[in-house]
N, C-alpha and C positions, 0 to 999 in steps of 0.2 A: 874194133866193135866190141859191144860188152858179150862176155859170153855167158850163155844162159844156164840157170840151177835149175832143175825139176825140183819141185820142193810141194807137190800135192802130200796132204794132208790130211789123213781120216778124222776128221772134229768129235764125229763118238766114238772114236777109239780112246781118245785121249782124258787123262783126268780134270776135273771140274775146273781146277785151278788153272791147270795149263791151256785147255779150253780158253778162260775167260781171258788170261793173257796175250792169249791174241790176238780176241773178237776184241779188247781194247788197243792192241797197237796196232790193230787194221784200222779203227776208228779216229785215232789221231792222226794217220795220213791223210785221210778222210777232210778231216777239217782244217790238215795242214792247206790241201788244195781248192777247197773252197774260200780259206783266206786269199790265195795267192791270185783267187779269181776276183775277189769282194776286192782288192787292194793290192794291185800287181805291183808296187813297191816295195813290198812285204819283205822283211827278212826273217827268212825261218831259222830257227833254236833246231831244240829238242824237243821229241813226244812219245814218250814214253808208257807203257801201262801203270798203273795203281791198283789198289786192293780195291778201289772200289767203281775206276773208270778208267779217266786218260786226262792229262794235257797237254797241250802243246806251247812253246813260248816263241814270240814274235816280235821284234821290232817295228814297228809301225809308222806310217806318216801319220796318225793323229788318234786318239785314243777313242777307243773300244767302249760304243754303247752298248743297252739291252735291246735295242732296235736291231742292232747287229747280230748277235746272238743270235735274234728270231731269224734273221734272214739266211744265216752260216748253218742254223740247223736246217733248215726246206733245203740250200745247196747239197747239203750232206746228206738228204733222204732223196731226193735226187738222182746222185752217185748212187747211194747203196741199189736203189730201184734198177740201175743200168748192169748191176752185175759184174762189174768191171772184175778180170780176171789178178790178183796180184801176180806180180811176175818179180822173182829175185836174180839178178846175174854180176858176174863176176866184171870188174873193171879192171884198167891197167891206173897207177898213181893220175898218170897226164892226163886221162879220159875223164876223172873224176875232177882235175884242177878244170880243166874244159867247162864240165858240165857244171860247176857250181864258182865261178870266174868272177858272178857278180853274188856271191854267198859269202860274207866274211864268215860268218860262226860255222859254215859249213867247211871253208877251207881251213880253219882251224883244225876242226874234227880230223878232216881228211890226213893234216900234217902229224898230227899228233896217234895215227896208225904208224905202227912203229914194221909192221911185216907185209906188208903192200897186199896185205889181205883186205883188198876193198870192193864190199858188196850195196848195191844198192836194188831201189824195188819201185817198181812202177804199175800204177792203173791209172787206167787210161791214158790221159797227157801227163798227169802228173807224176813226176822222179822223184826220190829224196834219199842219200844218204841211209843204209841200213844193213844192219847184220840180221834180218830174218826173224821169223816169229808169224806169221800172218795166217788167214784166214784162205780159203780157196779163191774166191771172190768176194766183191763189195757185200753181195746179196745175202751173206752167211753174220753178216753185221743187225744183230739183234737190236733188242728196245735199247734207246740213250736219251741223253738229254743233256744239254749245254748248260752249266752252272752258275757258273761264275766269272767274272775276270779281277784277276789279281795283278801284283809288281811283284818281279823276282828278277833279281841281279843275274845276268850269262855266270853260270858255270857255280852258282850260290855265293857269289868274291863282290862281295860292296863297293870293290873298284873299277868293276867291268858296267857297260853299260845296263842301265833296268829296261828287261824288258814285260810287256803285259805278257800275261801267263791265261789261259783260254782252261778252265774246268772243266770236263764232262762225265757223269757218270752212268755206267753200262752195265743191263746185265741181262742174263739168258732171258727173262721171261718178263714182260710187261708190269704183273702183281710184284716181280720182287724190284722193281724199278720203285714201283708203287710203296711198297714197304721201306727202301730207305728213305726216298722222299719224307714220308713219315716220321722216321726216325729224326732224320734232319731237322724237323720241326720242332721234335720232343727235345731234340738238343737245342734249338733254339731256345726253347721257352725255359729250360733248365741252365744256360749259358751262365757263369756262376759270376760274369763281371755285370751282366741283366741283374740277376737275383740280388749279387751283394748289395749294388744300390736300390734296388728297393727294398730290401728288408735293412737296410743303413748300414752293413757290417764295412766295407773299405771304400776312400775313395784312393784315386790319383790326381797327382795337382803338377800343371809344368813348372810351374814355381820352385818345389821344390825336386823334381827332375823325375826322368822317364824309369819305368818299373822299380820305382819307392815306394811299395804300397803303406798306406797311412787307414788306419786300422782306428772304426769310432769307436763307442762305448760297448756296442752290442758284438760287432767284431772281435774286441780285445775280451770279451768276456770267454766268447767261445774257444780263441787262439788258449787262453788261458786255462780252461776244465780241459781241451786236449792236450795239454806240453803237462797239466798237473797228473793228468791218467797214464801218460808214458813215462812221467821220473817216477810216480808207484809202481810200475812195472819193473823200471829199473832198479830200483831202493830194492825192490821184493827178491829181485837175480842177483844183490851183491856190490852192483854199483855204487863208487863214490861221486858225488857230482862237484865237479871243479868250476874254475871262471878263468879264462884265460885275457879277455880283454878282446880290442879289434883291432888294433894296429900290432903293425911284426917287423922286424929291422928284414931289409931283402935279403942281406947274405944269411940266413936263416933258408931260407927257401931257394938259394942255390946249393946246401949243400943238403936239402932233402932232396933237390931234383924237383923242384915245381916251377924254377925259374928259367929252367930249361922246356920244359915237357908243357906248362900250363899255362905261359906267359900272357898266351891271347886272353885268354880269361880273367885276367888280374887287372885291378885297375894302375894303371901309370903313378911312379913313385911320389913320394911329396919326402922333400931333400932337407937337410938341417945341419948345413957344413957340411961335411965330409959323410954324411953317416943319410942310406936310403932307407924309408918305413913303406911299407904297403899295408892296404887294407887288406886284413885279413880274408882268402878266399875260402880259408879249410883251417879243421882245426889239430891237424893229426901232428904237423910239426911241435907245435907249441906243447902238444901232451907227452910229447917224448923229451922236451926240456924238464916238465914235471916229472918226470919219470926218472931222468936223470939230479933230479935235485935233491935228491936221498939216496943211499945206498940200498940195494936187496938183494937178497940171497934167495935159493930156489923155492924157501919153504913162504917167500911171501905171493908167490903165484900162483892164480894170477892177480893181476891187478886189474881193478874195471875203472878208468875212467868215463865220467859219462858230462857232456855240458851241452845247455842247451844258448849255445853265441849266436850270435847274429854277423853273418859273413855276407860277405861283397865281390861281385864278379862280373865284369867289364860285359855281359852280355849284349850282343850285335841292337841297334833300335827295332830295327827288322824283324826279328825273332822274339821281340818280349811279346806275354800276351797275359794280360789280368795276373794274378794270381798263380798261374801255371810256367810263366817264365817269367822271373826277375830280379833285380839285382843287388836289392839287399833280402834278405831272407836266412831264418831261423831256424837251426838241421839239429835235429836228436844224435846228437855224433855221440856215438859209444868208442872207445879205444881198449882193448884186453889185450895186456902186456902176458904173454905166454910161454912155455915150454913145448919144442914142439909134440908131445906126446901128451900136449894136454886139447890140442885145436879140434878135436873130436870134438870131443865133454863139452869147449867152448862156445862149439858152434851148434851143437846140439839147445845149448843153453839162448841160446842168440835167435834159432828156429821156431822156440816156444813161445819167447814173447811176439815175434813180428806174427805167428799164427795165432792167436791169442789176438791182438789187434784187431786182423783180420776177421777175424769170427766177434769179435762185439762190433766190428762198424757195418759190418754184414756185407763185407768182399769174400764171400767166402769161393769165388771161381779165379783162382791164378795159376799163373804158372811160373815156372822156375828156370834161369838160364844161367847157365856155365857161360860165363862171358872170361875168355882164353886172348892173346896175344894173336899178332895177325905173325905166322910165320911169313912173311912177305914185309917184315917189319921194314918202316922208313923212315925211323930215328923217333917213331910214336912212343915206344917204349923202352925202360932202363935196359941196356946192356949189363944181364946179368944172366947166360944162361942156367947155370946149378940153380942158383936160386928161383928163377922159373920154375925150372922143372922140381923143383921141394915144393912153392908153392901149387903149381897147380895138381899133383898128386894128391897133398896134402888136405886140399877142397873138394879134390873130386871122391876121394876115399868119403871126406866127412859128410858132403852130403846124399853119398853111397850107402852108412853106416846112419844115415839118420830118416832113410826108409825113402827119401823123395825121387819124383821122376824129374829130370830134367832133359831140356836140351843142351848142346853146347851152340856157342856162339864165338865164333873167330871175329877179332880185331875190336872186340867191345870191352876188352879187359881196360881196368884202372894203369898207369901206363907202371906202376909199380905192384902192381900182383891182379890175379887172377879175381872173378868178381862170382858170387850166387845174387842173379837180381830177377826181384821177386814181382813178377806185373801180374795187375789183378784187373779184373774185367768188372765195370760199372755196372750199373741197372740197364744202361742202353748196350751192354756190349762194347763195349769200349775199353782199349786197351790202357792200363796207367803204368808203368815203373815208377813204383816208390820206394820199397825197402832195397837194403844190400848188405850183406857181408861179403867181408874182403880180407883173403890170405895178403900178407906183408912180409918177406922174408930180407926184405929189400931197406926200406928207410930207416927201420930201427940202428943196421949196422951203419949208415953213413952219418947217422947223428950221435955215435957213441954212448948206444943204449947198451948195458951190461947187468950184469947179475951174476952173484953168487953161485956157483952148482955145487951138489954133491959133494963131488971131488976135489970141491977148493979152487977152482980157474975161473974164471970168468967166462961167463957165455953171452951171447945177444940173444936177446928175448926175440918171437913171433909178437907181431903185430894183429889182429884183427880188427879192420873197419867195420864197426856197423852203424845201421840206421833202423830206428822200429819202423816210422811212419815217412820218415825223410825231410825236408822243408814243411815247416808250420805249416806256412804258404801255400803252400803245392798242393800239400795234403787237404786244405781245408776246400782249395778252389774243387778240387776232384768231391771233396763229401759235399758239398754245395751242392755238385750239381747230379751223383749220385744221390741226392736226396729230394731235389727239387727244391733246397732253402728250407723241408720242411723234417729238420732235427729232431732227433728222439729227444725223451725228453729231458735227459739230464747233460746234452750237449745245449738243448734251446737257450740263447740268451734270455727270452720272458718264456717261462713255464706254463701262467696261468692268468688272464687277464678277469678280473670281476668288474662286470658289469653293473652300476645299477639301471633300475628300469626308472625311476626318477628321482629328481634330488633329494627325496624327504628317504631315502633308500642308501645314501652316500655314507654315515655313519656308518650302515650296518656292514656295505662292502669294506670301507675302510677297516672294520675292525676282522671280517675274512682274511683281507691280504696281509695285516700284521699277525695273527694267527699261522697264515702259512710260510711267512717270514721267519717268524721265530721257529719254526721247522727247517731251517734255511734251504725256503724256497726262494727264486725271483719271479715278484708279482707287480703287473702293475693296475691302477682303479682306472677306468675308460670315465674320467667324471666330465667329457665334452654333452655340449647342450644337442642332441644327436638322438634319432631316434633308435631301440633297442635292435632291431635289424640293421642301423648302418655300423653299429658298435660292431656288432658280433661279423659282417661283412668285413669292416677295419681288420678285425683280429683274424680272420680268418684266410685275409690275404697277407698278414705277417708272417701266417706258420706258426702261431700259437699252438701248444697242444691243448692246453684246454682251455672253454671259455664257460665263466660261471656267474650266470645270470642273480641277482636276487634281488628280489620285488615284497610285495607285502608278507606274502605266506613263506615265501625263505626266511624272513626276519622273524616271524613267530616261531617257526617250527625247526630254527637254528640249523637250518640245509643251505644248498644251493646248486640252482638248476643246470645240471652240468651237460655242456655241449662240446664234442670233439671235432680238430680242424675237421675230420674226414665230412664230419656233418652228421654225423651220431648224434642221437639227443638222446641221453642217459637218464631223467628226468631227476626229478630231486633225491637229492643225496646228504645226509647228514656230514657236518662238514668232516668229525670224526671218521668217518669213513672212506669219504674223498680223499682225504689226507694219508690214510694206510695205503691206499689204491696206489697212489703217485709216491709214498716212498719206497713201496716196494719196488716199484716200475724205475726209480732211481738207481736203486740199492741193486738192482738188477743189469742197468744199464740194456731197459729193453727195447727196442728196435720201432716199436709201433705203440700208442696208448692201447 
């Protein structure tokens, strides 16, 4: 018989976090059981907590309406009303093969407990599989709400069976249910694959194949002022900018070690006799060929290489999404070829532009993560320990010595050095990783990097990977939707749209927009047969920032009537002066008209 754990639980003793991790894994039992009651065929997964609810995943005889949902949440409020006590106890292997007989994902779990430490937890009638975490009873299960249903593969393995995945989000108090709710909306309406097709910047086409983003005229303008604002940053720290190409012979990348360590990721070779090419995923091998194609000695360190390729990576179909995961895309990859007593200075140097970025796109809330090697290593990363511990000192000192707070993070390291990655928080609160610097003590030596020292011997340089903003791509989907589509003004693809109020008025705009052309602004004339309120509505659900009316009295008195997306109406304006207004606000790179 199973033997029983006392496991009461003071819920105000406990911290906010730990709290809510339970009231959500109290609540996926919850729902595991009113599935198993809605559809006693059901095969249950896993349900786990989240930062912001629960899920649970389910095998099912026939897929998962909203009808259901409504019905799976009243079952669940239900339960919670009855109070049901959780109770956790201990089993013996066989009691649990027993009880879960007709469970495949469960007898998996079961078998794959390696120390017959197996606990499981029941309210009411309903058991399941578990190591603990819960709440006193059902009744301690606060405000929630069933979300969504999605497809997720057993175990996240594209070759095990999909099963629906069941959303719900939980939290202490009704108003703050209410407020993400909320927030979810504002993501919605800011969703940057929503926005990009209405303001035209990218589409996708199956034609030409899944996360290829294909970039129109408005898009490639933007892609273009941000890759042009991170090589002057570059140019300004030192940087040389290379071109490497996009295809790389594969024994190149087994003898950095990415043909081992990164293989999932790369796409499948394309053969030419005897000899394999891959699409390039990264471009760190290929700079340490440039690096090797001259001779140096210590007095030319460091060296910065910096390109901005366009790399390729076999990413799951599963996991692409707009803009934020996909599979060809365009990284600011910096390389500095180093001495190790220079990785301070360089990373110092590397600090200022990713903060710098940061502060003109106006992330200015991140944080910073020591991402370190899993000691638990399972072949993730190079067997190299000296060189480990040189790199990860060597990062942890530098961004010791360069005043920042971080945390450390086990098993998120680069599977050849030690990482600082720099996640910054959205307008909504939302979390992004995008930049990175990265100790290297590792691939320089197996690709016969060298240099001159001091003393006349040959040494291997340090390696530092960095990234200002990370993938074009990535980065633009996050300011998208940080922005709501609606760009300052020297990122907007149209700056300024001039309006006439009617045709005998077109001359006059036309000769505005060539005016603010020749300032090289981008403008465009609204000359559709449209009345003056649907123009300025057009432009105004573009994300214009400014819209500039001129009608009779602009054409005499050489102005024009200037209106801001927000809905500011600035009234007339000499066009001289408009013009100072928006290059300064250029020339500043500021955040709002």
């Amino acid at each position: 018989m199973p033997e029983p754990i006392e496991d009461h639980v003071d819920l105000a003793a406990l911290e906010k976090e730990e709290r809510l991790s339970r009231m959500r894994h109290s609540a996926a039992h919850v729902l595991a059981e009113a599935m198993v009651e809605l559809m006693p065929e059901a095969e249950v997964g896993i349900g786990p907590p989240t930062d912001t609810g629960f899920y649970y995943d389910f095998l099912l005889p026939r897929t998962l309406t909203q009808e259901d949902l409504t019905w799976l949440r009243r079952r669940m409020r239900k339960s919670i009303g009855r109070r049901l006590p959780f109770q956790m106890s201990s089993i013996t292997r066989e009691e649990a093969e027993a009880q879960w007989a007709d469970q495949p994902f469960k007898l998996e779990l079961v078998a794959d407990i390696k120390d017959d430490d197996i606990t499981q937890c029941t309210h009411g009638q309903f058991t399941d599989l578990c190591r603990g975490g819960h709440v006193n009873h059902t009744g301690e299960i606060p405000a929630f709400k069933l979300m969504s249903i999605a497809g997720a593969y057993w175990r996240g393995d594209e070759n095990n069976p999909q099963l629906q995945r069941v959303y719900g989000a939980l939290f202490e108090t009704q108003e703050e249910l209410d407020e993400y709710e909320r927030q979810l909306e504002e993501a919605r309406k800011r969703d940057h694959r929503r926005v990009g097709r209405e303001l035209g910047l990218f589409t996708f086409s199956d034609v030409v194949g899944q996360g290829i983003p294909l970039f129109l005229p408005k898009g490639e303008t933007v892609r273009h002022l941000m890759e042009s604002y991170v090589r002057e940053l570059q140019e300004r720290a030192g940087h040389k900018h290379v071109w490497t190409g996009n295809v790389v012979k594969g024994q190149l990348y087994e003898r950095s070690g990415h043909r081992e360590h990164y293989a999932d990721a790369m796409f499948p070779p394309m053969v030419d006799g005897e000899t394999e090419f891959l699409m390039k995923p990264m471009n760190c091998p290929s700079h340490m060929m440039l690096f090797n194609a001259e001779p140096h000695s210590y007095r030319d360190l460091p060296l910065r290489y910096a390109e901005f390729a366009t790399l390729y990576r076999y990413e799951k179909s599963g996991e692409l999404n707009g803009l934020t995961r996909v599979r060809s895309l365009t990284q600011d990859d910096i390389h500095v070829f180093c001495t190790p007593d220079q990785i301070q200075e360089e990373f110092a140097l590397g600090l200022s532009l990713i903060r710098e970025a940061f502060e003109t796109y106006g992330l200015t809330d991140y944080r910073v993560a020591l991402s370190l090697p899993d000691t638990g290593d399972d072949g993730k990363f190079v067997d190299a320990p000296e060189q480990w511990e040189q790199a990860v000192a060597a990062l942890r000192n530098a961004m010791e010595a360069s005043g920042l707070e971080f945390a450390e993070e086990e098993g998120e390291a680069a599977f050849y050095g030690p990482k600082a990655d720099f996640i910054a928080k959205d307008v909504l609160g939302r979390e992004w990783q995008l930049s990175t610097i990265q100790v290297d003590f590792i691939q320089p030596g197996r690709l016969g990097c060298v240099y001159t020292g001091e003393d006349g011997k040959e040494h291997t340089p340090v390696m530092l990977h960095q990234a200002v903003t990370g993938a074009t791509e990535r980065f633009l989907g996050v300011l998208i939707e940080h922005f709501g589509g609606a760009f300052p003004l020297w990122l907007a693809p149209v700056q300024a749209t001039v309006i006439p109020i009617a045709d005998r008025h077109q001359p006059y705009a036309d000769e505005v927009a060539a005016t603010l052309r020749e300032a090289g602004f981008r403008v465009e004339v609204d000359a559709r047969s449209e009345r003056m309120n649907a123009k300025i509505r057009h432009a105004t659900l573009q994300k214009v920032p400014y819209m500039l009316v001129a009608g009779d009295r602009e054409a005499e008195a050489g102005t024009v009537a200037v209106r801001v997306r927000t809905g500011e109406d600035l009234g007339a304006i000499p066009i001289a002066d408009f013009l100072g207004r928006i290059e300064e606000e250029r020339e500043t790179k500021a955040l709002a008209p």
